[in-house]
N, C-alpha and C positions, 0 to 999 in steps of 0.2 A: 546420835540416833534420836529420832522423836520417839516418844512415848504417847502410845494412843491410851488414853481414858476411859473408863469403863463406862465413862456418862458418855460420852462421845460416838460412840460406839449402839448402847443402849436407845439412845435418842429419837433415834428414825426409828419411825413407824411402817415395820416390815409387811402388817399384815394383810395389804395388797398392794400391790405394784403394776404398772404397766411397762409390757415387753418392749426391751429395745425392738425396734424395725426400719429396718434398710428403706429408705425414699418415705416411710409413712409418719415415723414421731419426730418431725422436726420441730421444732419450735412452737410456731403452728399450732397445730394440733397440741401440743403440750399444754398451750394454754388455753385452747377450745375443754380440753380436760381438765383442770384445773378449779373451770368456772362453776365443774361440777362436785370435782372433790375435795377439802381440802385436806383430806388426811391420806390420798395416795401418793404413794412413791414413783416420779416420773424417773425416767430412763431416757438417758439421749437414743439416737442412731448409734451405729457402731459406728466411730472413727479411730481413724491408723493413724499412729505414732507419726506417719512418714506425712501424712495429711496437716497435720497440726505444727510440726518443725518445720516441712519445707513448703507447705503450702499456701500460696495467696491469699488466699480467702482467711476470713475469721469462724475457725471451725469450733470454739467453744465460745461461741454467742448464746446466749440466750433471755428471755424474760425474767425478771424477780421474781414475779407471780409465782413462778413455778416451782420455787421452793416446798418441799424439802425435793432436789434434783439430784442425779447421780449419772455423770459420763460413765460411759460405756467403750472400754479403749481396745484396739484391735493390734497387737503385736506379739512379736517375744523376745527381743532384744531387751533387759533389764536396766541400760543406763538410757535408752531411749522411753521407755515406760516411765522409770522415774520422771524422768523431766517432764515428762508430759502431765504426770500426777501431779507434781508441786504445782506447774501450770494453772492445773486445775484447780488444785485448794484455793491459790490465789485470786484468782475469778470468783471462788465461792461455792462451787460446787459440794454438794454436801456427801460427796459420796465419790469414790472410783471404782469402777467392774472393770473385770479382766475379760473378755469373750474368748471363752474355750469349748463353742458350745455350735459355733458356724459352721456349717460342711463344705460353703460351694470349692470347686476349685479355682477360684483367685483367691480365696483366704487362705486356702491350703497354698497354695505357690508363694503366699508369702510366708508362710511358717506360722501361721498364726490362726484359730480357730480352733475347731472340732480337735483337729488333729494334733494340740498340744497337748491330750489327755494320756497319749501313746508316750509323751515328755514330763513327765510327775516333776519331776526336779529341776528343769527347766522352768517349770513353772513356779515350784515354789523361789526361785532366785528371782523371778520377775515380783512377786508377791514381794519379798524382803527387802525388794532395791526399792520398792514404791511406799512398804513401810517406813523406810528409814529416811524420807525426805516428806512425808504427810503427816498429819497429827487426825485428818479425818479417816472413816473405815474404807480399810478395800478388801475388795468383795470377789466371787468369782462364780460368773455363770456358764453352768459344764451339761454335759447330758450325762447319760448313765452306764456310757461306753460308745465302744467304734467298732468298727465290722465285725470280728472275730474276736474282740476282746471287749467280751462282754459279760463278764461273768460279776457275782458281785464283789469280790476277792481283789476286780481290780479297780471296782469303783474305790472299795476303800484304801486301798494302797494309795492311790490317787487322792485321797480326801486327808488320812495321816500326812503324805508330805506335805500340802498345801499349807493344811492349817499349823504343823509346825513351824512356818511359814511368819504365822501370823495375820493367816487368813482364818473368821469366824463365823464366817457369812457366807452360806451356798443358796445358789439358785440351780435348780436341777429340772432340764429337762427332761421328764419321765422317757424320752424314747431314747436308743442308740443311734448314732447317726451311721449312715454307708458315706464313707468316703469315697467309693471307685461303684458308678453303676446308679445313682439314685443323684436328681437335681434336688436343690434347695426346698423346692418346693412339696417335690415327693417326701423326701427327710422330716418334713411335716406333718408328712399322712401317713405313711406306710410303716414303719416303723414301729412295731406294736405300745403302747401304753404301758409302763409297768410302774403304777403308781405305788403299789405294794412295797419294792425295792428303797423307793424314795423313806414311804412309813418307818421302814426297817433302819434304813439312815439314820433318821433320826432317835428311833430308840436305842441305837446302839454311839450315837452319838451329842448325847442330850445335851452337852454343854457348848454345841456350835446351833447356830442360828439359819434353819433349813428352812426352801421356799421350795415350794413345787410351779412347774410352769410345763403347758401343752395340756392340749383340750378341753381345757374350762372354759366353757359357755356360758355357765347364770351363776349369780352371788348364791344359791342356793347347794350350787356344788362347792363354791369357795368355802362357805360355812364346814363343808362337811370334812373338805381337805383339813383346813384350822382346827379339828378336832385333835390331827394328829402330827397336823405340823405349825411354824409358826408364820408363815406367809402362803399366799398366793400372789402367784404374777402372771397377768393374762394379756395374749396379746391381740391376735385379729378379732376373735368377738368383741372386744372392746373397740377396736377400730371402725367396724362395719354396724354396728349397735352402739355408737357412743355411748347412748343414754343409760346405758345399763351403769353408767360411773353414777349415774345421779343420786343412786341411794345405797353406794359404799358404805359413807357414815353412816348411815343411820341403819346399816343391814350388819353392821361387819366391825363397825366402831363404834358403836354405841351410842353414838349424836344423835341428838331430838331437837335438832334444825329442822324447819321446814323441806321438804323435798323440790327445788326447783324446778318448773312445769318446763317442757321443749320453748315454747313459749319465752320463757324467763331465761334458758340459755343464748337462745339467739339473741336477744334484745342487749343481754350483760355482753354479746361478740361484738356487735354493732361498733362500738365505738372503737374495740382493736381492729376492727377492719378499715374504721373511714384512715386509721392512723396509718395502718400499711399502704393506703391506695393513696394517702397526702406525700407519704415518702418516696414515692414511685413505683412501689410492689403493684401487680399485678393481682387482679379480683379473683384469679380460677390458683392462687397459690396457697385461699386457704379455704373456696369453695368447693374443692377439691376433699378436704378433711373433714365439712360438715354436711356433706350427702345423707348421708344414715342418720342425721339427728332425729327424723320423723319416720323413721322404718319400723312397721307395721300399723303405722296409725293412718287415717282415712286419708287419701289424696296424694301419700309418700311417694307417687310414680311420679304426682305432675313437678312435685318439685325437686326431685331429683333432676328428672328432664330437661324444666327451666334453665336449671344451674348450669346442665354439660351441654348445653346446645348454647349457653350466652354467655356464660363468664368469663371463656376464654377469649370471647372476642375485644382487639385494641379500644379502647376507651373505658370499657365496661367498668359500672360505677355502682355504688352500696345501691344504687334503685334495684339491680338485676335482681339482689337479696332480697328485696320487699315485695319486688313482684313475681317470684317463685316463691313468695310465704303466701301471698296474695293466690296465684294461681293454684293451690291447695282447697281453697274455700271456692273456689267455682267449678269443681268435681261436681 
């Protein structure tokens, strides 16, 4: 059995994170974010166990850059999670998450998501098999319950086996998810907020390492969460307002680095993008992730516009970028 280290452990800098999301933090985008933080915690997409064993493709690629990283694995099978976790360590990944926190119904049909929380022990068996083959931290992001079993009684039942486990890291979705009746995306909205619950987590839990995530919008609400927990992980306002990553450190980590201007991001992209388009990637794979770099400042339509009217088009080349930066300033 590996023995995880208390430094190992400790290391990673929990106190914001960006949310795994389906189609949106690939790579990409990881390192469009990156350029702006370097003390956040990035989060892959969710991939399944089944993706990474028997799939073609190379589903734990990623940049250096984006260190300190942590997959985000989608199963409950315990000798197939393992392997995928040692996987992981050995690529380098600094981190493994369990998603116990997804509603839709394909994650449910495969037994894996939301709906493992109804499975405590299940789950901590998946936690100990991934223990027992990593020496880095695995982690597990849950919400606060599922339909009717939502009380707090069984959040922590659910949090006692886990971390028994050898899990000490929770990322908590403040809402319950509806598994029968609500899409993915409703499970987002509707779901009341109970950030209180989370608070309470942690005071009755002081010596596991708790993250809140869902409806944080400005580092100024992140500040307030940290008063009483020890992360934040925020997903689509960071998506659709990248720039709001740009004074992480120096809002939330105490870095007196210059603040990089929109300006200063696009210019440090430039050159991963001429590199994608020399290896044959396509221009809309990752103008696609920096739409919102200039959301709310003068001209943000035309160059939004620019982007999604050209850059999917065959040929399209780093010009399309300069002159959607360019078509900004002739507003």
């Amino acid at each position: 059995m590996v023995k995880k280290s208390i430094k190992s452990i400790k290391s990673i800098n929990r106190v914001f994170s960006l949310a795994p999301m389906l189609d949106w933090t690939d790579r990409h985008y990881r390192y469009f974010a990156r350029l702006m933080s370097s003390e956040l915690l990035l989060y892959t997409e969710m991939v399944t166990t089944g993706a990474i064993i028997h799939g073609k493709g190379d589903y734990l690629a990623y940049n250096q850059e984006e260190h300190p990283l942590a997959l985000q694995l989608g199963g409950s099978n315990p000798a197939d999670l393992a392997k995928c976790a040692k996987l992981a360590a050995e690529r380098g990944y600094d981190e493994v998450n369990l998603n116990v926190g997804c509603p839709s119904d394909r994650v449910q049909n495969g037994r894996f998501g939301a709906c493992l929380m109804a499975e405590p022990d299940l789950v901590a068996e998946c936690v100990a098999a991934m223990n027992q083959v990593v020496d880095i931290p695995v982690t597990v992001k849950t919400r606060i319950g599922i339909d009717d079993q939502d009380s707090y009684e069984f959040l922590t039942e659910f949090v006692d086996k886990v971390s028994a486990a050898g899990c000490d890291t929770f990322i908590i979705h403040a809402r319950k998810a509806w598994l029968q009746g609500l899409s993915p995306k409703e499970n987002r909205e509707i779901p009341e907020l109970d950030y209180d619950r989370v608070y309470r987590l942690k005071r009755d839990y002081p010596q596991l390492s708790i993250s809140i995530n869902g409806g944080v919008k400005t580092l100024a609400e992140c500040g307030e969460h940290l008063t009483q927990l020890d992360g934040v992980m925020v997903g689509r306002e960071a998506y659709q307002n990248p720039y709001m990553l740009a004074q992480v450190d120096q809002q939330l980590c105490g870095s007196d680095k210059p603040v990089l201007s929109r300006d200063a991001v696009l210019e440090n992209m430039i050159p991963y993008i001429e590199k994608h388009l020399l290896s044959g990637g396509r221009l809309n794979h990752i103008t696609r992730h920096i739409t919102g770099l200039y959301q709310g400042e003068a001209g943000s339509r035309a160059w939004r516009r620019y982007l999604s009217e050209n850059a999917h088009k065959p040929g399209a080349g780093i010009e399309v970028v300069h002159q959607a930066r360019a078509s900004m300033d002739a507003k």
